[in-house]
C-alpha positions in Angstrom: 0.0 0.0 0.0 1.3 3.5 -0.8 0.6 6.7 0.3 2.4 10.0 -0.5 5.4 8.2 -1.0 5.1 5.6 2.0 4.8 2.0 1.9 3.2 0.0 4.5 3.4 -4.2 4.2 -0.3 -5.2 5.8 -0.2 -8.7 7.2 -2.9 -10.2 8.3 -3.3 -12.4 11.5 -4.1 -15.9 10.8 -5.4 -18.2 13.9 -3.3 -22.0 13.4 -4.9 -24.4 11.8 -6.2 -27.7 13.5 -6.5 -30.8 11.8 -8.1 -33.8 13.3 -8.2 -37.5 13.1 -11.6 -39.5 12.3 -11.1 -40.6 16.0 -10.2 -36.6 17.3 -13.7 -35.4 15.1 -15.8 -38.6 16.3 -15.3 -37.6 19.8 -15.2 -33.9 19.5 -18.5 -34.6 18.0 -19.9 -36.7 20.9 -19.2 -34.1 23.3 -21.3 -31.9 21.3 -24.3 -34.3 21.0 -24.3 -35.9 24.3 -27.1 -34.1 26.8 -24.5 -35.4 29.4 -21.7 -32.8 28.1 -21.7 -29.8 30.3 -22.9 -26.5 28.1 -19.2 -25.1 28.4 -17.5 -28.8 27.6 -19.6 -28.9 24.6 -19.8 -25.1 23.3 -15.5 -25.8 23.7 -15.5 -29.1 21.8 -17.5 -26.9 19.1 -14.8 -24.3 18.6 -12.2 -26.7 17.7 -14.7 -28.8 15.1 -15.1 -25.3 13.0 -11.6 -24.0 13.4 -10.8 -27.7 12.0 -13.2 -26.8 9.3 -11.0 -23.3 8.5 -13.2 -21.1 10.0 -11.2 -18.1 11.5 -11.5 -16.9 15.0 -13.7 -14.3 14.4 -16.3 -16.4 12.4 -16.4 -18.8 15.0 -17.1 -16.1 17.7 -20.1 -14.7 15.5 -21.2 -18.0 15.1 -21.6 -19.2 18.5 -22.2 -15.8 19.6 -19.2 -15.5 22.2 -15.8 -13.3 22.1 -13.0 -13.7 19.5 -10.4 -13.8 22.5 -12.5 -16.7 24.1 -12.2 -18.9 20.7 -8.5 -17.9 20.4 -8.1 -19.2 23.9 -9.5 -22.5 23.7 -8.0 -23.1 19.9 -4.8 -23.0 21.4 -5.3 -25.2 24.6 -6.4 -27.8 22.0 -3.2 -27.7 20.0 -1.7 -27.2 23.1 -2.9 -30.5 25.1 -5.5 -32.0 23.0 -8.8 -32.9 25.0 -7.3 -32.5 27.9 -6.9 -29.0 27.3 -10.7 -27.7 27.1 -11.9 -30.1 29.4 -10.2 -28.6 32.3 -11.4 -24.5 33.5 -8.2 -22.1 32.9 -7.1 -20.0 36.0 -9.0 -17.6 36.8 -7.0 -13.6 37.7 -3.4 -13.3 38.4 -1.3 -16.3 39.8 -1.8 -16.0 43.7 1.2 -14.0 45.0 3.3 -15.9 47.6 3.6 -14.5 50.7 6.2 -15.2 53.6 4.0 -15.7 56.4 6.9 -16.2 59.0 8.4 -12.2 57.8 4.9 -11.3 58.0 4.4 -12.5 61.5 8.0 -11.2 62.8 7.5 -7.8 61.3 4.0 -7.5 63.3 5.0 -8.7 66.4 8.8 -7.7 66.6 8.8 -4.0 64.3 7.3 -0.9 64.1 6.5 1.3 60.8 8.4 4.0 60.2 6.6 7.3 61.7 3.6 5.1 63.4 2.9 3.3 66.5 1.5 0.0 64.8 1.0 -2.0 61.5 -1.7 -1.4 59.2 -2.7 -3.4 56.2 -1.6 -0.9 53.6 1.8 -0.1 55.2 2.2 -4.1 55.8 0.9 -4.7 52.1 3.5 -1.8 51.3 6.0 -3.3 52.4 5.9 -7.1 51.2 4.0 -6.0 48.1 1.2 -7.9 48.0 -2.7 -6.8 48.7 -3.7 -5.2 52.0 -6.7 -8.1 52.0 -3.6 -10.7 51.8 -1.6 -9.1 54.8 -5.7 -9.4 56.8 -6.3 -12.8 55.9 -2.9 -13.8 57.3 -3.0 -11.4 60.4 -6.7 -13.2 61.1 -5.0 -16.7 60.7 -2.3 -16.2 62.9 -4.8 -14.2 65.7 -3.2 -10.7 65.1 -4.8 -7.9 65.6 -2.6 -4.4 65.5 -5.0 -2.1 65.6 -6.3 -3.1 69.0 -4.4 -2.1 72.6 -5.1 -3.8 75.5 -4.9 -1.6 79.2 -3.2 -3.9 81.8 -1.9 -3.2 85.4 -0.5 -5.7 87.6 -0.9 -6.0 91.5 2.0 -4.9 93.6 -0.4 -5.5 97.0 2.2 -7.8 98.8 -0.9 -9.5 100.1 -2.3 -10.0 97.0 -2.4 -13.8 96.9 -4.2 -13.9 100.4 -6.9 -11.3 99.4 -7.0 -13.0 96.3 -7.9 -16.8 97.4 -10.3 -14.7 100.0 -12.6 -13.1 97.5 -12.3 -16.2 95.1 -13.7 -18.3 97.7 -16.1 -16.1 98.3 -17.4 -16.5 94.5 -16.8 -20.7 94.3 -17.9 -21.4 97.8 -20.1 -19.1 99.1 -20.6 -19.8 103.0 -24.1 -20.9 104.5 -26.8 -18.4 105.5 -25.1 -15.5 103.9 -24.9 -13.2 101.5 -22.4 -12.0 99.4 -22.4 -8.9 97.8 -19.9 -7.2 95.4 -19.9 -3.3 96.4 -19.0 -0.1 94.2 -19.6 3.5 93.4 -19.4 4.4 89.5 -18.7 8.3 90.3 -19.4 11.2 88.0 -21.9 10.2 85.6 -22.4 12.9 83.9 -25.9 14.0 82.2 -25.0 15.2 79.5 -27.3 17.0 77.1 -26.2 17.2 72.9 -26.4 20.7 71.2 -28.1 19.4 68.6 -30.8 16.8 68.2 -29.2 13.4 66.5 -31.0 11.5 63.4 -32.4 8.1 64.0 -31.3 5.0 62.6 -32.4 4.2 59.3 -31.7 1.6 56.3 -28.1 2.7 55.2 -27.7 5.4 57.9 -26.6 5.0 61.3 -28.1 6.5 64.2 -26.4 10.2 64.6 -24.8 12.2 67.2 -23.5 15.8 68.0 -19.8 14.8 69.1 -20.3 18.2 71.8 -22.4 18.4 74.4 -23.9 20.4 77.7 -23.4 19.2 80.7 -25.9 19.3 83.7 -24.0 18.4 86.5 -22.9 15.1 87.9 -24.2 12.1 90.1 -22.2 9.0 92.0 -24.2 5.8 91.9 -23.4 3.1 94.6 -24.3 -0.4 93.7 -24.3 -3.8 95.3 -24.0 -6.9 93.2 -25.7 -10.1 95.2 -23.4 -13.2 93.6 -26.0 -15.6 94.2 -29.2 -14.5 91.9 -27.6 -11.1 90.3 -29.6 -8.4 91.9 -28.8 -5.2 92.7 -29.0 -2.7 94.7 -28.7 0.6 93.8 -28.4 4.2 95.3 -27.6 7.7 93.8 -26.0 9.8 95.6 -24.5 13.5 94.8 -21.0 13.2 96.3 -19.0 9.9 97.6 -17.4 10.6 100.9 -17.8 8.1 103.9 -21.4 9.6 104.5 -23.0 8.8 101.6 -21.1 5.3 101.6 -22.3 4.6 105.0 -25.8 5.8 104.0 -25.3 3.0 101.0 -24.3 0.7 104.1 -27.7 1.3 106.0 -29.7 0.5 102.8 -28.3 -2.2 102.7 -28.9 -3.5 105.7 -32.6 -2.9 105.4 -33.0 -4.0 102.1 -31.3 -7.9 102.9 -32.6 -10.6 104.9 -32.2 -9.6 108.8 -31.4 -13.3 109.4 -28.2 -13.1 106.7 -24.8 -12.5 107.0 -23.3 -10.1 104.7 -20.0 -10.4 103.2 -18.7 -6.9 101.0 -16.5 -7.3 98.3 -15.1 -3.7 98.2 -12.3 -2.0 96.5 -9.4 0.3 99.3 -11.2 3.6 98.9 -10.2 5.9 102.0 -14.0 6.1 102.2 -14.5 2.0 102.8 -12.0 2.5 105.5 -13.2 5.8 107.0 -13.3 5.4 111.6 -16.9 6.5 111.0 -17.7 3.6 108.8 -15.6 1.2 111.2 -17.3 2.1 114.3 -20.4 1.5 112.2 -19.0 -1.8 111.2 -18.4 -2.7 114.5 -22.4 -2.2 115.7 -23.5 -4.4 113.2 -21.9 -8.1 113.2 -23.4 -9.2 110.2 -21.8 -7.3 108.1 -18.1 -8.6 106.6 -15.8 -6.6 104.6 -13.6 -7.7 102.0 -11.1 -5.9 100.2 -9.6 -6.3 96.8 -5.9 -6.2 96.0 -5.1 -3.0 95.0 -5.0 -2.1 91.1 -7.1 -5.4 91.0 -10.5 -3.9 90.9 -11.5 -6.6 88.3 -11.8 -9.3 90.9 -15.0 -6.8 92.1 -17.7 -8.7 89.8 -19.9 -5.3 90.0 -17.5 -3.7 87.7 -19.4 -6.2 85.0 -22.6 -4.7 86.1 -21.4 -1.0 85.7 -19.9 -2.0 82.0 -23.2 -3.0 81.1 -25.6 0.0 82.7 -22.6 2.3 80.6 -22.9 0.3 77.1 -26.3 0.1 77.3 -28.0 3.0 78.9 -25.8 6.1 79.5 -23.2 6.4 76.5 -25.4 7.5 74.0 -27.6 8.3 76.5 -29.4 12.2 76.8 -30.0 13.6 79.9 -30.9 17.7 80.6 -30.4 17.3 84.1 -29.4 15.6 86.9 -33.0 14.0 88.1 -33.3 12.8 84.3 -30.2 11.1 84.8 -31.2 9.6 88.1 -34.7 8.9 87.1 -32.8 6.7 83.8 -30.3 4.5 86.0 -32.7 4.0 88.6 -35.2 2.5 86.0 -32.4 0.6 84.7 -31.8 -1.1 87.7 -35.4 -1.8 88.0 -35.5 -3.3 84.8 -32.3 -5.4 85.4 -34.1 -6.5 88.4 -36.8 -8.0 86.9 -34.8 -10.7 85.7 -31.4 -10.9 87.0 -28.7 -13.0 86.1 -25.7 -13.9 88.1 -22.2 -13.5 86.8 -20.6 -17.0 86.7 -17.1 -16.9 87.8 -15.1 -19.8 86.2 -11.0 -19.2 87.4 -9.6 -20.7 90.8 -7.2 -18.8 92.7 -4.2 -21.0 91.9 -5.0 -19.9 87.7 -5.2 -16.8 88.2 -1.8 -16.5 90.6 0.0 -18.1 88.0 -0.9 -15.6 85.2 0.2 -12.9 87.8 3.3 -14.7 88.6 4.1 -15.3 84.3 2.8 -11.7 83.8 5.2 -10.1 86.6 8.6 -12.6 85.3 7.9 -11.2 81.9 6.8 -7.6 83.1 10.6 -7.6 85.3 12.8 -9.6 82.2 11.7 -6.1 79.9 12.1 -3.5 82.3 15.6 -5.2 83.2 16.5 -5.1 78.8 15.2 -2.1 79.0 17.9 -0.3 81.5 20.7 -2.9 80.5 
């Protein structure tokens, strides 16, 4: 072809021919008849009988009404394998990318990104160049998760194993004709009123929620936690000093059994402690205190009871003032009352002294790298 002076050689692309025995068309042919030949099997086997016919590529495509590239594909797996070749699905995307789980894992556990405090699945998949879903599925099978921080504080109380076996014992084997009862305040709850009134949830829309807020002053609720059945009983209160804890004490004592003795699970507030609330102690027998170790207030099984009045009834909670606020928690704790469940605790004493004592060799072996 010429054009103002050019030349251009046009060659056109011709698909390789097939040529097939009487045996290779009988059974090509077969495939296509037989009602027992999957649709894809036989549309395949149909390809290769008209390209052995000379039909090119695109002829055959507008024939059976699929792409060019498909008929290319499979015309070449026949000459390629034979029948073995279309009767097998090609791969489907890229070849998977090999990853090296072990790096993967030591780079999580033992490294830090540059300019971050942890791993995330870009900067991992940034690093060993493979897809940030890759670098989750691995983290998922190996129980990783970065983006999470767990708070911890161990016991120095040198009588923590005593206390310990006390109030455990106290949860496993609970002693005759008594009571216990897990005691706490949850101090300033605040009522807090939003600036602006939030949306409701909806189909594709989550609830909504000013992230400011008023706030209407403060109240302390004391609670009690009985072990055996889960109720609880409950006080608000506007400050906690000894007074109002002692008042707490006094409504406890008419609210219980008179015939009961009461053993207190408590945490080593100064107001738990207070002469007032001693010399109170001491006029009424029935009642037994127990302390917990200190920085060990999750052996108080109450704290699972203030988790859940938090979660479910004052975080997103809206409250213009104080009695609102009251008025909600006290209806909660009605409402819990109704029908209570007890916590069940499940660890002995001995388990959980020997996590201290492996949590405390490894908490000493790192502070000891750490000034060496």
């Amino acid at each position: 072809m010429a054009y103002f002076g050019l030349h251009w050689s046009v060659q056109l692309r011709v698909a390789p021919g097939i040529e097939l025995t009487a045996e290779q068309k009988d059974e090509l042919t077969k495939l296509v008849r037989s009602k027992r030949t999957s649709v894809r099997l036989a549309q395949r086997a149909q390809i290769v009988l008209l390209a052995a016919q000379g039909l090119q590529n695109k002829a055959i495509a507008e024939q059976l009404g699929i792409g060019r590239v498909q008929v290319a594909r499979w015309r070449e797996r026949y000459l390629d394998l034979g029948l073995h070749g279309i009767e097998r699905d090609l791969p489907r995307g890229a070849p998977p990318v090999k990853v090296d789980v072990a790096k993967l894992v030591e780079l999580t556990t033992q490294t830090l990104p540059e300019a971050a405090t942890h791993w995330s699945t870009r900067k991992m998949a940034t690093v060993l160049e493979v897809s940030a879903s890759t670098v989750m599925r691995h983290w998922q099978a190996n129980g990783l998760k970065p983006h999470l921080l767990s708070g911890f504080k161990i016991s120095r109380d040198p009588k923590f194993a005593e206390k310990l076996e006390d109030i455990v014992g106290l949860y496993l084997s609970p002693p005759e004709h008594a009571l216990v009862l897990c005691c706490d305040e949850k101090s300033q709850i605040q009522a807090l009123d939003r600036t602006q009134p939030g949306l409701p949830m909806k189909k594709g829309r989550a609830q909504t929620m000013t992230h400011d807020y008023k706030r209407h002053g403060t109240t302390t609720l004391f609670a009690a936690l009985n072990v055996l059945d889960g109720q609880v009983i409950g006080q608000c209160q506007q400050r906690h000093t000894h007074a109002e804890w002692l008042k707490f004490l006094r409504k406890i004592d008419r609210e219980t059994p008179k015939g009961k003795t009461l053993h207190l699970i408590a945490d080593n507030y100064a107001t738990h402690k207070h002469p007032a609330v001693q010399e109170w102690l001491a006029k009424h027998p029935r009642f037994h205190m127990h302390f917990t170790p200190t920085s060990a207030s999750w052996l108080n099984m109450v704290e699972r009871f203030f988790r859940d009045i938090t979660a479910e009834r004052l975080r997103r909670g809206v409250f213009t003032s104080v009695p609102e606020l009251i008025a909600a928690i006290d209806e909660y704790v009605a409402h819990h009352n109704t029908k209570p469940k007890p916590f069940i605790w499940t660890k002995s004493a001995a388990d959980i002294l020997q996590k201290v004592i492996r949590a405390n060799s490894r908490l000493s072996s790192k502070q000891n790298a750490t000034l060496h």
